[in-house]
N, C-alpha and C positions, 0 to 999 in steps of 0.2 A: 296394647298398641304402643310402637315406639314414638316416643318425643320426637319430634321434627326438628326440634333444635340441637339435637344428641347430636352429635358427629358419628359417621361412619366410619368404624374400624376396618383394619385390616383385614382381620377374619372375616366382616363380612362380603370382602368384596372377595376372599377366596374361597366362603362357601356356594356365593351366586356364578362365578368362574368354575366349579368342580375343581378347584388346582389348591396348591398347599400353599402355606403362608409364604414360606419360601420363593417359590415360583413368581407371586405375587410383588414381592421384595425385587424377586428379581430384575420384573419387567418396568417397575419404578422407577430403578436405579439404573439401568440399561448393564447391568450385569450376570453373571452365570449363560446359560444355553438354555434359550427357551425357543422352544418352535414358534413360525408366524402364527401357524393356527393357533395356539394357546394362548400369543401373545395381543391377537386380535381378540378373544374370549376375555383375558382381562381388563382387557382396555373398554369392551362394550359396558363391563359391570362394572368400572369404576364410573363411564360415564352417566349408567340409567341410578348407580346410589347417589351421582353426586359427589365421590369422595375427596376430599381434600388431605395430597399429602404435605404432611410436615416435614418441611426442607430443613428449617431449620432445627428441629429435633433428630432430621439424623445427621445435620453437618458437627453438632454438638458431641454424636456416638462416633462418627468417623474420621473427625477433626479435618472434613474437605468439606467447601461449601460449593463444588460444584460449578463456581461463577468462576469464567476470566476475565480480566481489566486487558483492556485495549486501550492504548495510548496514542492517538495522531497527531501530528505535528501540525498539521493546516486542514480542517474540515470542509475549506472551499476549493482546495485541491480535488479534480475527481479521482484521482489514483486509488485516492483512499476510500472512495464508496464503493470501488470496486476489490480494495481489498479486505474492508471491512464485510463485505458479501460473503467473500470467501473464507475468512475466520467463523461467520454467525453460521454458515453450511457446516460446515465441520462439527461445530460445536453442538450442534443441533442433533446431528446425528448421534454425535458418540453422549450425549445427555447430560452437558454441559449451558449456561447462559453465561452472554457477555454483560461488560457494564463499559460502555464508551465515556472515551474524556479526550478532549482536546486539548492541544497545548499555544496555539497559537503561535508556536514555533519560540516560546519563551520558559528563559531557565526554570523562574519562579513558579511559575505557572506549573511547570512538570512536576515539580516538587510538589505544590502541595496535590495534583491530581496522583502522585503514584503515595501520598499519605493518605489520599481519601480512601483508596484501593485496597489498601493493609487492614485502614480500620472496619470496609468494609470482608473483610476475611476471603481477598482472592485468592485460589489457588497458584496462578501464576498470571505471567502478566505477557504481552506483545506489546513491544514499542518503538514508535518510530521516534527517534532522538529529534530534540530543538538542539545540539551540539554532541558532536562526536565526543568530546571529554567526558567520561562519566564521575569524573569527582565527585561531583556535587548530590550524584545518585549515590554514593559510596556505603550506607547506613541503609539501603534497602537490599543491594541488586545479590548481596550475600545470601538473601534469607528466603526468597524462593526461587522461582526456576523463572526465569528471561528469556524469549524469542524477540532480536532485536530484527527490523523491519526497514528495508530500504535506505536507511544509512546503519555500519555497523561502528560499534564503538572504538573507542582508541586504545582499550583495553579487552583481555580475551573472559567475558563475564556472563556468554550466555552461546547459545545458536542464532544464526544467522541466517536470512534469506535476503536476497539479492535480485536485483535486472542486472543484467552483464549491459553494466553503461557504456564500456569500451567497447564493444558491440554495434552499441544504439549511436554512436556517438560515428564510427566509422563507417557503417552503413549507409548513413543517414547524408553523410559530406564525399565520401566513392560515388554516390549516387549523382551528388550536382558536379563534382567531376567528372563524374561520365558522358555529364551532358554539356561538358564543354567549360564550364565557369571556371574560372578561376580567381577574380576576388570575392572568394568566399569568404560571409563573417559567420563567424560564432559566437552568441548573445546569451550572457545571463550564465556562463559555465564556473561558477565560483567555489573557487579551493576548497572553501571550507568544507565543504564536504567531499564525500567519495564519489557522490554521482559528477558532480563538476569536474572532480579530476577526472576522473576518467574519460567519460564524453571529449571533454580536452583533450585529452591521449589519444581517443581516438581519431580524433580531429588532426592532430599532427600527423598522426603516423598517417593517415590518407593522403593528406599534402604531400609528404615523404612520397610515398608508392607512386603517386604523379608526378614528381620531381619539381612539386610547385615550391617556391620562397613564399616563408611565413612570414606577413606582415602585423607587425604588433596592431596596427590601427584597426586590424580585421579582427580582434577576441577583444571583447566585453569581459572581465572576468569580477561578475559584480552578483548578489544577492536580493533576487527581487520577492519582495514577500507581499505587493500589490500590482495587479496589472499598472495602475496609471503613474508605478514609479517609473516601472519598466517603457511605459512610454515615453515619458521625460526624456529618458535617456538618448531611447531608439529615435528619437526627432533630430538629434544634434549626429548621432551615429549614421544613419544613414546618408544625411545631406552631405558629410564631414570623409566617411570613410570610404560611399561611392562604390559600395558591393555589389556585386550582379548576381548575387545568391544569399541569402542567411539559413542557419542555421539556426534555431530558435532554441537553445538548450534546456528550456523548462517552459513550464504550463504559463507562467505569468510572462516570462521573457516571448512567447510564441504572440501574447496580445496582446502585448507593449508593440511590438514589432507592427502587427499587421493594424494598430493604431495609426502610427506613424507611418506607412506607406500610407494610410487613405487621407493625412494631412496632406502627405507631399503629392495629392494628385498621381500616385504610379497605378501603374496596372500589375495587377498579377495572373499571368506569370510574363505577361508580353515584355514587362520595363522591369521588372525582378521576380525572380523564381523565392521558393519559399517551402523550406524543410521542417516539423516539429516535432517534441519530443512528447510524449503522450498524447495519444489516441481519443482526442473523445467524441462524443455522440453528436457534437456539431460539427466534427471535423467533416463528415461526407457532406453535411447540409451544406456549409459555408461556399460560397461562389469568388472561384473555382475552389472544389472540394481538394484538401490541403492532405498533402504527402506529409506523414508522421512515424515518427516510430514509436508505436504501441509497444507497453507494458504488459507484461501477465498478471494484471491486479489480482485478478481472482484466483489464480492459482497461487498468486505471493500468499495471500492472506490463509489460504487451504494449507498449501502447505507449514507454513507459520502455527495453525494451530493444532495441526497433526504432529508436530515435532515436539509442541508442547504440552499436549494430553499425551502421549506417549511419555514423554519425561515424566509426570505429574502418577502414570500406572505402572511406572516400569522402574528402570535404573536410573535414579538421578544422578548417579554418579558415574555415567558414563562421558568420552569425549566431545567437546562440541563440536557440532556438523554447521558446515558453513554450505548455504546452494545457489547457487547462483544459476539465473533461469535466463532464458533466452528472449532478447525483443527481437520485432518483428513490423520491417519496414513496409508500409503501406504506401506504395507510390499512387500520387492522382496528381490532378491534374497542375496542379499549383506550381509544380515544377515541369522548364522545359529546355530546350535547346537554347545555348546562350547564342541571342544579339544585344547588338550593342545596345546598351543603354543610354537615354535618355539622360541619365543624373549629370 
C-alpha cells in the first residue's frame, strides 16, 4: 500500500487518464494538441490523486516561470480593475499567472516593484508608467519583453496599447457643444502625459469645428493624484472661471469637480452640465446619472497580455505594435441644453 505522504507522480496520473506521459505534460502546461475529451480525463485524475505539479521544477527545465508582473500606477483608479481583469483572463487561459504591484504613481516605488519582479523570475512585464521618461527603468526594460499600458514611453522599448484620448477628449466637448455651451472648461488635462495631451487636442479642435475662442481661464492643465486636491482647485475654478459645462479630464478631476459644485449650492445639469472621462459603476447610480466617456479596460488589459504572451511564444524580435482602442461616449443625463447660469 502506498505512503500517503509519497507524492503523486506524473505516471500515475497518466496511467489513471489511459493517456501518455506526454499528453499529461501537455495538459499541465497548456501546450501540444490535446482534445477536450482527454483533456477533461486528465484533469478528473489529477483531481481524485491529488497531484501536485511542480512549477517550479519545470520553470528551472524551461527557464519560464510562467508568471507576468503587472505594474499599475494608481490601484484606486477603477480603469485599472478593469484592466487588470482583462490581463488575469488572458493569462488564465493561455496558462500563465500574474503577480500585481502598484506604483502609487511614484518613480521610486516603480523601481523597486519592477526589481521585485525580476527577482521573482517574470517572464515579462505590463506597465502602466508613474512618468513617460523611462530612464530610470533603463537597466530592466532591455532584458525582457515590455507591454506598456495607458501611457506610452518616451522611448520606442516595448508594445503599446492605448484609449485614443483624442477621441475621448473630442467626443466628450462636440457633445456639450452640441447642446449649446460654450464656456466650456476642461479640468485636470495635464501634459505630462499622453492622455492629457491629447484629450486637450481634442478639446481644441472641437472648439475649432464650433468656431468658438479658447479661453485660457477655461483649461486646468494640472495633475490630480487625490480627489480632494482636485477639489481645492475646482472651488476657486468654478466660482472664478464661470463655466456652463466641464469637462472633467480624469477620474479624480470628475470628483474634485462634482465636489465643488455641491459646495457652491449648483444643480446638475439645470445651473451646470457635466461631461467625464472614465466610465464607472457609480456613474449610472449617481443623480443625475453622469455622461462619460468610457475606456475599453478590459479589452486594454486582454489585449496587453495577448501581445505579450505571444511575444514571450513566438518572435521576440519582431516590430512593436502600438493599438490604440476606441472610447465610447455614454450620454445621460448630467448633461443638457445650455441656460443661463446662475454663477
Amino acid at each position: 500500500m502506498k505512503d500517503k505522504s509519497a507524492k503523486v507522480t506524473l505516471n500515475e496520473v497518466a496511467k489513471l487518464s489511459n493517456v501518455s506521459h506526454t499528453t499529461v505534460s501537455n495538459v499541465l502546461n497548456n501546450t501540444g494538441s490535446v482534445s477536450e475529451k482527454t483533456r477533461q480525463r486528465v484533469l478528473a485524475a489529477i483531481e481524485t490523486l491529488n497531484y501536485e505539479h511542480n512549477v517550479l521544477a519545470r520553470s528551472l527545465k524551461t527557464r519560464k516561470s510562467q508568471v507576468l508582473g503587472v505594474v499599475i500606477s494608481d490601484n484606486c483608479n477603477p480603469l485599472f480593475s478593469l484592466v487588470v481583469k482583462g490581463i488575469e483572463e488572458v493569462a488564465t487561459q493561455r496558462g500563465y499567472n500574474v503577480i500585481l504591484c502598484n506604483t502609487n504613481q511614484e518613480i521610486d516605488t516603480e523601481i523597486k516593484q519592477i526589481k521585485t519582479l525580476y527577482e521573482r523570475q517574470v517572464d515579462g512585464i505590463v506597465i502602466s508608467l508613474a512618468t513617460e521618461s523611462v530612464n530610470h527603468l533603463d537597466k530592466y526594460i532591455h532584458r525582457k519583453p515590455f507591454v506598456f499600458i495607458n501611457r506610452s514611453p518616451d522611448q520606442p522599448f516595448g508594445d503599446i496599447v492605448l484609449t485614443d484620448n483624442f477621441k475621448g477628449g473630442y467626443d466628450a466637448v462636440s457633445h456639450l457643444l452640441s447642446l449649446g455651451h460654450r464656456r466650456i472648461g476642461i479640468f485636470g488635462c495635464s501634459p505630462q502625459y499622453i492622455t492629457g495631451r491629447e484629450r486637450l487636442r481634442g478639446y481644441h479642435t472641437a472648439l475649432e469645428q464650433y468656431q468658438v475662442p479658447v479661453d485660457p481661464a477655461l483649461i486646468v492643465k494640472r495633475r490630480f493624484r487625490i480627489a480632494n486636491e482636485a477639489y481645492q482647485v475646482a472651488k476657486d475654478f468654478i466660482k472664478e472661471a464661470k463655466p456652463t459645462a466641464v469637462f472633467g479630464a480624469t477620474y479624480y478631476s470628475m470628483l474634485g469637480i462634482l465636489k465643488a459644485i455641491h459646495f457652491h449650492r449648483l444643480r446638475i445639469p439645470e445651473d451646470i452640465s457635466i461631461a467625464g472621462f472614465d466610465d464607472c459603476e457609480w456613474s449610472e447610480c449617481f443623480n443625475p446619472p453622469l455622461t462619460t466617456v468610457a475606456q475599453p479596460g478590459e479589452e486594454m488589459g486582454r489585449r496587453a497580455a495577448s501581445i505579450l504572451i505571444n511575444r514571450l511564444e513566438g518572435d521576440d524580435h519582431s516590430p512593436y505594435t502600438k493599438v490604440c482602442l476606441a472610447p465610447t461616449l455614454k450620454i445621460r443625463a448630467s448633461s443638457r441644453s445650455y441656460q443661463n447660469s446662475p454663477l
